[in-house]
PDB file of N, CA, C and O in Angstrom:
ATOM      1  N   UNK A   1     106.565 114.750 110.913  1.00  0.00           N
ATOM      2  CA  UNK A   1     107.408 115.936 110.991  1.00  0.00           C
ATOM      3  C   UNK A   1     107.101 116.849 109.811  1.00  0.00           C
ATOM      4  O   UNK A   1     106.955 116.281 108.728  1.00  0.00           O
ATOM      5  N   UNK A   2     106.983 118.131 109.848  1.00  0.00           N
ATOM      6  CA  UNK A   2     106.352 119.325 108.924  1.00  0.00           C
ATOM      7  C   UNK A   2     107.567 120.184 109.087  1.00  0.00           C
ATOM      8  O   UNK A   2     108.245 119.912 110.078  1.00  0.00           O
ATOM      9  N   UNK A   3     108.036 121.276 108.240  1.00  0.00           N
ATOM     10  CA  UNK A   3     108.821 121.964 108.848  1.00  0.00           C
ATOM     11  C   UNK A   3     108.878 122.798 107.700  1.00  0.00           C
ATOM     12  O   UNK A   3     108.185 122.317 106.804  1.00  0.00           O
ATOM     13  N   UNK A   4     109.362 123.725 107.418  1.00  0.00           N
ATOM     14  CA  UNK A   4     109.044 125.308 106.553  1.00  0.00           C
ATOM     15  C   UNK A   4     110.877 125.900 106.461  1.00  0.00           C
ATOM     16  O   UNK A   4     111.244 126.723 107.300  1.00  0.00           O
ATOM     17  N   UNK A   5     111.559 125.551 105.733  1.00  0.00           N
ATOM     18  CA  UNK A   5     112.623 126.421 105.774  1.00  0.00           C
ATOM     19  C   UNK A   5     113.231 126.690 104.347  1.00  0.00           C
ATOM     20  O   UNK A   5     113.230 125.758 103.543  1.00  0.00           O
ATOM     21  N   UNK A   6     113.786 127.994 103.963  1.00  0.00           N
ATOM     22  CA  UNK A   6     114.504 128.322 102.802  1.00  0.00           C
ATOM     23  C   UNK A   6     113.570 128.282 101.660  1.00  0.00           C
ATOM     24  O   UNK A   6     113.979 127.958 100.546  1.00  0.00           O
ATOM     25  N   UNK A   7     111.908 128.702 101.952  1.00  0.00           N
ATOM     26  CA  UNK A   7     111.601 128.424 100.778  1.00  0.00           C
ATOM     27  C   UNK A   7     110.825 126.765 100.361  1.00  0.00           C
ATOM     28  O   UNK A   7     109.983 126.479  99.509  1.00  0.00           O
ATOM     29  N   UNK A   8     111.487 125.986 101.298  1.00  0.00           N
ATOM     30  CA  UNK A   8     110.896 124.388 101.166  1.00  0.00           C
ATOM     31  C   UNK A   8     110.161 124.018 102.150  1.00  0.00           C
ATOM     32  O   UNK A   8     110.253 124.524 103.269  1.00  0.00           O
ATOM     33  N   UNK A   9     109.466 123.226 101.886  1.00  0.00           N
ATOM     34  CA  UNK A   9     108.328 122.502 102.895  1.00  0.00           C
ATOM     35  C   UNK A   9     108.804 121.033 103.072  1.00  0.00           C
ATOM     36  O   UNK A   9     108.825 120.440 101.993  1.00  0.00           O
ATOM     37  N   UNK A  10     109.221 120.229 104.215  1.00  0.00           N
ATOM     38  CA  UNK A  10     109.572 119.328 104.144  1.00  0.00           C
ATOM     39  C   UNK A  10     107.967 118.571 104.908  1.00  0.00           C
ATOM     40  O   UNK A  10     107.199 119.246 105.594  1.00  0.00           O
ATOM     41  N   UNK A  11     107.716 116.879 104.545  1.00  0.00           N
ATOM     42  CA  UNK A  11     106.827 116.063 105.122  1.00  0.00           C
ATOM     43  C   UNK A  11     106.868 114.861 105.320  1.00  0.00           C
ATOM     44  O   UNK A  11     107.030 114.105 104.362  1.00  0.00           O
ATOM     45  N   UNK A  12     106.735 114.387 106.575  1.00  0.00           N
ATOM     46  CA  UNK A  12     107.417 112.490 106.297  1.00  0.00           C
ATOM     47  C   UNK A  12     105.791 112.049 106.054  1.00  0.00           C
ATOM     48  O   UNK A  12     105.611 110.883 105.702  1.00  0.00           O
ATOM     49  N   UNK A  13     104.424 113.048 106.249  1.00  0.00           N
ATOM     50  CA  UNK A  13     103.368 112.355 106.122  1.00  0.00           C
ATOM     51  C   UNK A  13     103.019 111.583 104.819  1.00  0.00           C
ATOM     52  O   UNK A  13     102.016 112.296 104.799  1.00  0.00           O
ATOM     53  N   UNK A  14     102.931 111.062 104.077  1.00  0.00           N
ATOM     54  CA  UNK A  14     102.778 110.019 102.995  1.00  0.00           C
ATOM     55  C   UNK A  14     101.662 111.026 102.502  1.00  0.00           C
ATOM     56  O   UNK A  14     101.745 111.762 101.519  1.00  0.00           O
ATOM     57  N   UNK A  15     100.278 110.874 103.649  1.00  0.00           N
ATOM     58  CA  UNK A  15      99.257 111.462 102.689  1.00  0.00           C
ATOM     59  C   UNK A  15      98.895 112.702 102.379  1.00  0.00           C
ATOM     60  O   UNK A  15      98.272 113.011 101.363  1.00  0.00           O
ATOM     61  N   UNK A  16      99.470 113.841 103.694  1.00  0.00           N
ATOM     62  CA  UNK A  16      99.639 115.104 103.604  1.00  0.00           C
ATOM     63  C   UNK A  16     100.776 115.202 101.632  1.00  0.00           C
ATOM     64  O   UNK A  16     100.422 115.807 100.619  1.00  0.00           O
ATOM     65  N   UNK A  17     102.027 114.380 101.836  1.00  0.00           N
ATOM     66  CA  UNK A  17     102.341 114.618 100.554  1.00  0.00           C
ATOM     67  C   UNK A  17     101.803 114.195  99.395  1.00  0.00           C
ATOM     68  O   UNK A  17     102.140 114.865  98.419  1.00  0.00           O
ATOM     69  N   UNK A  18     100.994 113.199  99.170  1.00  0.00           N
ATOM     70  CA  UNK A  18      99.674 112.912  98.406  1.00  0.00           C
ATOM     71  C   UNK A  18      99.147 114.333  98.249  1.00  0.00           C
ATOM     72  O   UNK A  18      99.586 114.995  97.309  1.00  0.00           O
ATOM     73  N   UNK A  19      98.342 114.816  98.993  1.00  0.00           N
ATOM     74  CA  UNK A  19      97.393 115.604  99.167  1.00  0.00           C
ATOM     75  C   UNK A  19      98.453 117.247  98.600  1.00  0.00           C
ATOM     76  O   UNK A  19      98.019 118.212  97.970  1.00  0.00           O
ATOM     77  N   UNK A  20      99.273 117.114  98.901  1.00  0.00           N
ATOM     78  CA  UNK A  20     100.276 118.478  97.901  1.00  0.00           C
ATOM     79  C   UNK A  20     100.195 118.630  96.822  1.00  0.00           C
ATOM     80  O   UNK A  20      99.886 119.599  96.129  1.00  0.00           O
ATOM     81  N   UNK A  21     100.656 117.035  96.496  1.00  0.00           N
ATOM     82  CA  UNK A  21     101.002 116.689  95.195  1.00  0.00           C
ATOM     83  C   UNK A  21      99.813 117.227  93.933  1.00  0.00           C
ATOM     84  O   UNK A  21     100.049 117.774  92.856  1.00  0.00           O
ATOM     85  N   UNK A  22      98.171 116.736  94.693  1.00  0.00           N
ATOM     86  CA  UNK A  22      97.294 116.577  94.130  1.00  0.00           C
ATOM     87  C   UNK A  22      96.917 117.932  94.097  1.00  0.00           C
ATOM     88  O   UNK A  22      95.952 118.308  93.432  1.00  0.00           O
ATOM     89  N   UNK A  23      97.692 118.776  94.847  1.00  0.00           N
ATOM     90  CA  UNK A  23      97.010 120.464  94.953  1.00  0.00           C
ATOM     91  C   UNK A  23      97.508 120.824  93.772  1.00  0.00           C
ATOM     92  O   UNK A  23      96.854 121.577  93.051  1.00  0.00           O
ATOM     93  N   UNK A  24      98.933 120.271  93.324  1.00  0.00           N
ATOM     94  CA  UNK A  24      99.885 120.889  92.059  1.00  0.00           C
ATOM     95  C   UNK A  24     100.954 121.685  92.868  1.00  0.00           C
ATOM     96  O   UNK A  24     101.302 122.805  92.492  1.00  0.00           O
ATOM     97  N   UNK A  25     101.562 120.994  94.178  1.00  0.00           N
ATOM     98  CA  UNK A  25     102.791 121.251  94.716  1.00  0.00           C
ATOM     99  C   UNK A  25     103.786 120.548  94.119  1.00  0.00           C
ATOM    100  O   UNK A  25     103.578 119.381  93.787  1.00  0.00           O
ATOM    101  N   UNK A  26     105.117 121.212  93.879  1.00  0.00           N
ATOM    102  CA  UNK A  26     106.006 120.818  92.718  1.00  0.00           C
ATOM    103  C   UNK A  26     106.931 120.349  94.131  1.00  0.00           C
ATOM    104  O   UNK A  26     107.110 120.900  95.217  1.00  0.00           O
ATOM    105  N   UNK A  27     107.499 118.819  93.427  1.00  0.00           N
ATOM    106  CA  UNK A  27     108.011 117.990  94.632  1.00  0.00           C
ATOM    107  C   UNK A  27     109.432 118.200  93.692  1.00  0.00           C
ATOM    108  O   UNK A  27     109.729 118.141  92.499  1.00  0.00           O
ATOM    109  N   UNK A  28     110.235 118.531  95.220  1.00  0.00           N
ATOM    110  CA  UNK A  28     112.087 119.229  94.904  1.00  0.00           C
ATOM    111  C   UNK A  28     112.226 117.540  95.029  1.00  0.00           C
ATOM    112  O   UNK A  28     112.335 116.897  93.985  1.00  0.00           O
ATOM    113  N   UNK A  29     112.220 116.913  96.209  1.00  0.00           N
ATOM    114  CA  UNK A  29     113.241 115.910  96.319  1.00  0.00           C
ATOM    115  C   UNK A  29     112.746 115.525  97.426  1.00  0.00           C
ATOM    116  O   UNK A  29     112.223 116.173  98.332  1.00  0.00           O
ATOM    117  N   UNK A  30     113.069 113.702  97.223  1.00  0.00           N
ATOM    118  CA  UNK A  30     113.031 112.949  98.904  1.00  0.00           C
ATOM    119  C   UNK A  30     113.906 112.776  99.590  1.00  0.00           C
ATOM    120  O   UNK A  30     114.875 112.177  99.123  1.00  0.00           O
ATOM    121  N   UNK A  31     113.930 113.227 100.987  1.00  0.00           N
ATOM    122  CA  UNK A  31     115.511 112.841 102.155  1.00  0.00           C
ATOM    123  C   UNK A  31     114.946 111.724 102.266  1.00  0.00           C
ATOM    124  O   UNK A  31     113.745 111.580 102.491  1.00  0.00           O
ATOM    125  N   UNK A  32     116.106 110.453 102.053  1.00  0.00           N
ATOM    126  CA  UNK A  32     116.089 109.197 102.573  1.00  0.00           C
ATOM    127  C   UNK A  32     117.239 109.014 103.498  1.00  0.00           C
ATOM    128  O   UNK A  32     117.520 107.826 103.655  1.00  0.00           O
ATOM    129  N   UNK A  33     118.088 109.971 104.245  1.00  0.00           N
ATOM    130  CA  UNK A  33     119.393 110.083 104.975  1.00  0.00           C
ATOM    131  C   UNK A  33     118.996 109.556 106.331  1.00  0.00           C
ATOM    132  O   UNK A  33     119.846 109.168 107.133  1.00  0.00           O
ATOM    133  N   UNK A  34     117.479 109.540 106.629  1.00  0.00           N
ATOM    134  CA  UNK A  34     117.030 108.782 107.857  1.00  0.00           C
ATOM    135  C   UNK A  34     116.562 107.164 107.160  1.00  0.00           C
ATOM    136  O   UNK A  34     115.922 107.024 106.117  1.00  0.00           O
ATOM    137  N   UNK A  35     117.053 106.091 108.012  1.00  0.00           N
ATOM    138  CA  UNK A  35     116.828 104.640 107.547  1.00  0.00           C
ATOM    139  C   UNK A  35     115.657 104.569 108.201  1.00  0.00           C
ATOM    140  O   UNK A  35     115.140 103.484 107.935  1.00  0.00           O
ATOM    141  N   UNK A  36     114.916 105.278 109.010  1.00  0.00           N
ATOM    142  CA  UNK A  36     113.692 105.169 109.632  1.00  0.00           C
ATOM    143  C   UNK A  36     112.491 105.562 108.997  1.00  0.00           C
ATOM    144  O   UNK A  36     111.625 104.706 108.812  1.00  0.00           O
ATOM    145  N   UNK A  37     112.307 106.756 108.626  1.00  0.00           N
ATOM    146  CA  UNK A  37     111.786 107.681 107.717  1.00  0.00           C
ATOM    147  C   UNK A  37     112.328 108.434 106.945  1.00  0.00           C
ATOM    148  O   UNK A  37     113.445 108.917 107.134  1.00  0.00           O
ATOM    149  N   UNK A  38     111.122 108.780 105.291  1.00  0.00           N
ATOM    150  CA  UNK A  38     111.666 109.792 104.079  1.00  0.00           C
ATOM    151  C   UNK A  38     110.985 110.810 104.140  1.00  0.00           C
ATOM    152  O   UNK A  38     109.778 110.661 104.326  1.00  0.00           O
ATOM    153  N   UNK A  39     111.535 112.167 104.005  1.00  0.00           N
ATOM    154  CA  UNK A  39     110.729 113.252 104.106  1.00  0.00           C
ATOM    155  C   UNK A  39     110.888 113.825 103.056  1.00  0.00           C
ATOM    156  O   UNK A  39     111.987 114.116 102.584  1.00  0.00           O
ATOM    157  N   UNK A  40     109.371 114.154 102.357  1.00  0.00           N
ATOM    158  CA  UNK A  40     109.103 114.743 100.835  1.00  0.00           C
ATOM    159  C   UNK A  40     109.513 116.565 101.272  1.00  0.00           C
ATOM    160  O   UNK A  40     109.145 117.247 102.228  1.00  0.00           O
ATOM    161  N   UNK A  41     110.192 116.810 100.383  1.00  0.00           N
ATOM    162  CA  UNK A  41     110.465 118.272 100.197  1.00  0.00           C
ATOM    163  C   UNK A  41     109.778 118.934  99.136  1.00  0.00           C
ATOM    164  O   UNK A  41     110.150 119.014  97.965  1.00  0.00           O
ATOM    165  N   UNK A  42     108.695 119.422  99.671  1.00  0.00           N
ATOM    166  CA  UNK A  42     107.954 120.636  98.374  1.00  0.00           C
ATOM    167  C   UNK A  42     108.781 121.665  98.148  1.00  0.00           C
ATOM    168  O   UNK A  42     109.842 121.703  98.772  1.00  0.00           O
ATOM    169  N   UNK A  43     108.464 122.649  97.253  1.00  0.00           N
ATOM    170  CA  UNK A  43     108.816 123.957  97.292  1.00  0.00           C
ATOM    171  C   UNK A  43     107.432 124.731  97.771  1.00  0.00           C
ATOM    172  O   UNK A  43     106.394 124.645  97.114  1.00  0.00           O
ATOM    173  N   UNK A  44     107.533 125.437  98.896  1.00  0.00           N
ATOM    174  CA  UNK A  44     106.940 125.844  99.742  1.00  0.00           C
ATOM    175  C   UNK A  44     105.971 126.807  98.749  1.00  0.00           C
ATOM    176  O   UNK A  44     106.398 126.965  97.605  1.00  0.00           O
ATOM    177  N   UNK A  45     104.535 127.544  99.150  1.00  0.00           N
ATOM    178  CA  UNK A  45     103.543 128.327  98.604  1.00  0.00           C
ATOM    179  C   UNK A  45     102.703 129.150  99.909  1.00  0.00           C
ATOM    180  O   UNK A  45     102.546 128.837 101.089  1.00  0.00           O
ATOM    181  N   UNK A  46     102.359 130.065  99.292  1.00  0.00           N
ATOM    182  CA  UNK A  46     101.654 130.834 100.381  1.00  0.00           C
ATOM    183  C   UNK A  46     100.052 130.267 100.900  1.00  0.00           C
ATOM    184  O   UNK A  46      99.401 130.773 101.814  1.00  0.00           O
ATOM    185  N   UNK A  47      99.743 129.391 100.270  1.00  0.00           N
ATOM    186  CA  UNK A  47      98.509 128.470 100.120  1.00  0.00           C
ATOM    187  C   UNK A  47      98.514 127.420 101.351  1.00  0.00           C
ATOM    188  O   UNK A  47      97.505 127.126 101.991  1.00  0.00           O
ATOM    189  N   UNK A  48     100.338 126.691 101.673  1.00  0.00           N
ATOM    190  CA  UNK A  48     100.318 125.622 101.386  1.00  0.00           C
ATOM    191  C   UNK A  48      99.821 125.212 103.246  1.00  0.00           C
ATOM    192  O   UNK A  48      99.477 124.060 103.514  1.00  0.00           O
ATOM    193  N   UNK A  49      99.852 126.106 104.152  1.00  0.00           N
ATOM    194  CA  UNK A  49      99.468 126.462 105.463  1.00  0.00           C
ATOM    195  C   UNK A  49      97.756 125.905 105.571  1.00  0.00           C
ATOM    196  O   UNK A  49      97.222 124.949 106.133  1.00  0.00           O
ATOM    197  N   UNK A  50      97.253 127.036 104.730  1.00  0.00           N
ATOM    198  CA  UNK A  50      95.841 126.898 104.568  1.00  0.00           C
ATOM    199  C   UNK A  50      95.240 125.007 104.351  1.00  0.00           C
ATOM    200  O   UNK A  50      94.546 124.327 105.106  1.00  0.00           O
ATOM    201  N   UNK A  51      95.697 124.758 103.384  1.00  0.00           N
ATOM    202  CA  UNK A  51      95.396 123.981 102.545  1.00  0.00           C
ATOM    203  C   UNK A  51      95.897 121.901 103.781  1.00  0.00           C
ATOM    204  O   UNK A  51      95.384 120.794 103.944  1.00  0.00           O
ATOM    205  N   UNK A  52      97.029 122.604 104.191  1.00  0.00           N
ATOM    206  CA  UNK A  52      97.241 121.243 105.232  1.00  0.00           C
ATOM    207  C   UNK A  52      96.599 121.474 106.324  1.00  0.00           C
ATOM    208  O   UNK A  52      96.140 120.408 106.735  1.00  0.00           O
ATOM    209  N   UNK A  53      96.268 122.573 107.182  1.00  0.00           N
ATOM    210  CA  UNK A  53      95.451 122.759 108.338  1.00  0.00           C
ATOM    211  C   UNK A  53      93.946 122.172 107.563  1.00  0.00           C
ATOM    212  O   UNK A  53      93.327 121.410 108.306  1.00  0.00           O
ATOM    213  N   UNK A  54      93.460 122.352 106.560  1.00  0.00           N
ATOM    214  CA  UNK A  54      92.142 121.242 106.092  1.00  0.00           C
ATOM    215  C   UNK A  54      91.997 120.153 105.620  1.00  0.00           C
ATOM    216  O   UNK A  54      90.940 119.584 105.349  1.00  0.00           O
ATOM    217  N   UNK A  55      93.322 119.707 105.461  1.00  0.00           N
ATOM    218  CA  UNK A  55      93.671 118.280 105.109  1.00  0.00           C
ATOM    219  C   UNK A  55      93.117 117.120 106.558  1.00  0.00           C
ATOM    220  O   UNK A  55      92.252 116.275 106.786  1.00  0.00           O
ATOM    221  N   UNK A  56      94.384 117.847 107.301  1.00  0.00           N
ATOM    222  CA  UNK A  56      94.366 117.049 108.608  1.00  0.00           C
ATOM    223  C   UNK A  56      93.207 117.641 109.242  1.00  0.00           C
ATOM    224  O   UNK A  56      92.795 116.855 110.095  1.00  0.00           O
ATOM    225  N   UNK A  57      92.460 118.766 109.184  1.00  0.00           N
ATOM    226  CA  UNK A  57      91.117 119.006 109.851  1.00  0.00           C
ATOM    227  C   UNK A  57      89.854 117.797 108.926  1.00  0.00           C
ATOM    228  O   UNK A  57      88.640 117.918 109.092  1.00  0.00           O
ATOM    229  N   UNK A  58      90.373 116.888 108.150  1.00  0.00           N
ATOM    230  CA  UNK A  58      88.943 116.863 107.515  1.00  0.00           C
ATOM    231  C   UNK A  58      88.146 117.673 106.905  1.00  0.00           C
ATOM    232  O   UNK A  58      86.935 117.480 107.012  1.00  0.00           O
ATOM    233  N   UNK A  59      88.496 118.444 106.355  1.00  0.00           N
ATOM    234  CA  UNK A  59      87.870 119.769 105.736  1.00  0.00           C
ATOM    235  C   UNK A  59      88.366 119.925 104.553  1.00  0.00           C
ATOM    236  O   UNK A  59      87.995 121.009 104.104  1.00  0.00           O
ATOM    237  N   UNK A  60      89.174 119.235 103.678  1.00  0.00           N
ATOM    238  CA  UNK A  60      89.876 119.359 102.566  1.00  0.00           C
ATOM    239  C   UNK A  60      88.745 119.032 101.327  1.00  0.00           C
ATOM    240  O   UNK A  60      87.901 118.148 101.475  1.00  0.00           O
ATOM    241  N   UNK A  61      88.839 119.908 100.014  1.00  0.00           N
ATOM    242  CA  UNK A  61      87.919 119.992  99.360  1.00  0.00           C
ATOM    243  C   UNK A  61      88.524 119.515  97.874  1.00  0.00           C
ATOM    244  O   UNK A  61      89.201 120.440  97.428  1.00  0.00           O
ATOM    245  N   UNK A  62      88.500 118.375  96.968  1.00  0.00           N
ATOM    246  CA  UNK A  62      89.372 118.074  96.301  1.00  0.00           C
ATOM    247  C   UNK A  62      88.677 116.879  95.563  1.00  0.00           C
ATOM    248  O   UNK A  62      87.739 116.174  95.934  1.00  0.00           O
ATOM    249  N   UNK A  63      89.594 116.856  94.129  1.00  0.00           N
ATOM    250  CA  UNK A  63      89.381 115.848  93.362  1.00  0.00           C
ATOM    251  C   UNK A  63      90.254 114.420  93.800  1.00  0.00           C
ATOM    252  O   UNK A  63      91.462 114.212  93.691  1.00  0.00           O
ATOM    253  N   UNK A  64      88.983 113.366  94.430  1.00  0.00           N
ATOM    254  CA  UNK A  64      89.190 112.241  95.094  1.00  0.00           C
ATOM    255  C   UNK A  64      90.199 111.301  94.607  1.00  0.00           C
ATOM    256  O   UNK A  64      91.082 110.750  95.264  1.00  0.00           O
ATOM    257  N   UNK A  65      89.866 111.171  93.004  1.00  0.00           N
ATOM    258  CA  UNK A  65      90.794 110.510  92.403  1.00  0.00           C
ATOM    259  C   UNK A  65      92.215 111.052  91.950  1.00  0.00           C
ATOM    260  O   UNK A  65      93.167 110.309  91.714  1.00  0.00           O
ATOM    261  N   UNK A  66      92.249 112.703  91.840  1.00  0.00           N
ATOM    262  CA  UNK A  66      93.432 113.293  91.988  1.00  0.00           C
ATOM    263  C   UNK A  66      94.593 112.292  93.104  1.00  0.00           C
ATOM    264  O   UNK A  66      95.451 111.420  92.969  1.00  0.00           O
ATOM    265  N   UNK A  67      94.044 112.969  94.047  1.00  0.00           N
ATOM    266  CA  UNK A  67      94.276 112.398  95.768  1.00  0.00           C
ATOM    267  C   UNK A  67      94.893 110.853  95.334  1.00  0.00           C
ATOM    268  O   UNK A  67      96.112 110.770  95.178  1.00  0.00           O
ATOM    269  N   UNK A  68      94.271 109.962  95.193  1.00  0.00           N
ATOM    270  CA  UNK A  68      94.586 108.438  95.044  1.00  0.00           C
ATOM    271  C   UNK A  68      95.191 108.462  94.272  1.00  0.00           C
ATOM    272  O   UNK A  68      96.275 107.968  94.581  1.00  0.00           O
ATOM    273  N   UNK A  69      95.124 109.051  92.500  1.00  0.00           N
ATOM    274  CA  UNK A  69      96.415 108.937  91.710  1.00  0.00           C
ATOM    275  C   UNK A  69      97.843 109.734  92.778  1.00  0.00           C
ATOM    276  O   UNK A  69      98.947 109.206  92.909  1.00  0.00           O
ATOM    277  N   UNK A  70      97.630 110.419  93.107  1.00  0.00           N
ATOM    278  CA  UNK A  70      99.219 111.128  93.758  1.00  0.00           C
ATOM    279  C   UNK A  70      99.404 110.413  95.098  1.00  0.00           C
ATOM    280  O   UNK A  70     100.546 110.522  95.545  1.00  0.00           O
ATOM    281  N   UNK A  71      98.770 109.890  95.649  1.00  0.00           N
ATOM    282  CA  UNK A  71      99.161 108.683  96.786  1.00  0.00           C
ATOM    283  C   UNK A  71      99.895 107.333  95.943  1.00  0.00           C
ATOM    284  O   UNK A  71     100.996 106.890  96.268  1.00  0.00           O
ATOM    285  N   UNK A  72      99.540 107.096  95.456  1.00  0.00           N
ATOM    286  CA  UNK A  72     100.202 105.867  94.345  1.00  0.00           C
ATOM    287  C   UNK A  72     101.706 106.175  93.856  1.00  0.00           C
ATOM    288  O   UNK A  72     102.702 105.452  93.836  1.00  0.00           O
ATOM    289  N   UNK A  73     101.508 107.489  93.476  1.00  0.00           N
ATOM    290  CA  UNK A  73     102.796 108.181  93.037  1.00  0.00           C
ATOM    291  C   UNK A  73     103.619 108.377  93.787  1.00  0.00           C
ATOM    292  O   UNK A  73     104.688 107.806  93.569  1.00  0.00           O
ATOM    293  N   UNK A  74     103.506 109.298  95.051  1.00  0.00           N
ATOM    294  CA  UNK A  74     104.104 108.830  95.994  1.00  0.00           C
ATOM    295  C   UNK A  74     105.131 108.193  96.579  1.00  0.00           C
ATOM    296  O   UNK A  74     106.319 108.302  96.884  1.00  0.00           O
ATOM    297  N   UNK A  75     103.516 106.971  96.635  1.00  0.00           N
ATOM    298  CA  UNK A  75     104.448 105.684  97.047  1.00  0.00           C
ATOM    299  C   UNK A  75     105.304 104.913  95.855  1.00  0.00           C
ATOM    300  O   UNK A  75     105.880 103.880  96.197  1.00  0.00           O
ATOM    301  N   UNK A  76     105.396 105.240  94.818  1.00  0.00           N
ATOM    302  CA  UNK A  76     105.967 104.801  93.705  1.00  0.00           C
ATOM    303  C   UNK A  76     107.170 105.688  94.069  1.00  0.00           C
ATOM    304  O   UNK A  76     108.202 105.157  94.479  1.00  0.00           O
ATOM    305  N   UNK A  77     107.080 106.936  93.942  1.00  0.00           N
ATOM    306  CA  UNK A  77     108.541 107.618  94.238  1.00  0.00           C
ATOM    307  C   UNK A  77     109.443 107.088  95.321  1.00  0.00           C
ATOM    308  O   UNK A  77     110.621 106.733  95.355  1.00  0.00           O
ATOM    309  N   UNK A  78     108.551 107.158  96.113  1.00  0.00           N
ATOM    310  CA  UNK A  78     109.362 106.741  97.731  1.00  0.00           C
ATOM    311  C   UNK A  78     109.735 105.280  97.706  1.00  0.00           C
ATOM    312  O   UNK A  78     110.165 104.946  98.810  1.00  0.00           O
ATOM    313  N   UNK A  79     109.721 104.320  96.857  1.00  0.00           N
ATOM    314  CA  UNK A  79     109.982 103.063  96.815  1.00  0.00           C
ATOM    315  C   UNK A  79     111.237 102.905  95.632  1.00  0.00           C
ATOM    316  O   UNK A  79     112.266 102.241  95.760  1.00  0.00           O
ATOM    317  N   UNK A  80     110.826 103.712  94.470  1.00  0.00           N
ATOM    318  CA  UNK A  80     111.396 103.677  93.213  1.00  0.00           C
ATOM    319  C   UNK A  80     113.065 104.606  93.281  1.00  0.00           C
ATOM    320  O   UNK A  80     114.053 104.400  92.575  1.00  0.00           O
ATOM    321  N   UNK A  81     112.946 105.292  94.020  1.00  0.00           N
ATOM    322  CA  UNK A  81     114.357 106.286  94.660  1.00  0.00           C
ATOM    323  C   UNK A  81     114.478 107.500  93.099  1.00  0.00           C
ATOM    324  O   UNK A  81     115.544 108.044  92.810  1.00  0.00           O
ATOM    325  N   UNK A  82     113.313 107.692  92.371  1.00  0.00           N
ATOM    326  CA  UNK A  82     113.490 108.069  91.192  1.00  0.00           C
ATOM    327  C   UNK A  82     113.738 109.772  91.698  1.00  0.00           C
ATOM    328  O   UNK A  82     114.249 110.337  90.731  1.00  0.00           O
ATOM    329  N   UNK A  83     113.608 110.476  92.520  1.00  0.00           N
ATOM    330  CA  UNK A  83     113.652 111.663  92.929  1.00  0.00           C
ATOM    331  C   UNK A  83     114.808 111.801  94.190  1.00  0.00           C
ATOM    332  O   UNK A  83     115.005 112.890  94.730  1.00  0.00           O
TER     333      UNK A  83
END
């Protein structure tokens, strides 16, 4: 689920939010109000369209280990409830 409102970008994708993170998207907060799935809330950018249509195209151009440090993180946030 993706969704664009008020300014925020919400994402339950794990690696799409990896892949934000690693752009230098500033993470507001995680909804954990679903026991099913958590959806990362960015604060939305005029970039941030561009930049996930080449993620999920395979076309994303980026520092690899960026990427893997902010997947780790992530999943450290989303486990740790620190946000």
């Amino acid at each position: 689920m993706q969704m664009k409102r008020n300014g925020l970008y919400r994402t339950s994708d794990l690696y799409v939010a990896a892949w934000l993170l690693a752009k230098g998207f500033e993470l507001q907060n995680i909804d954990r109000s679903n026991s099913r799935r958590c959806d990362f809330i960015f604060a939305d950018r005029q970039d941030r369209p561009e930049l996930v249509h080449q993620f999920l195209c395979g076309r994303a151009v980026g520092n690899l280990a960026d990427f893997v440090f902010n997947l780790r993180r992530a999943k450290r946030l989303l486990y740790s409830r620190e946000v």
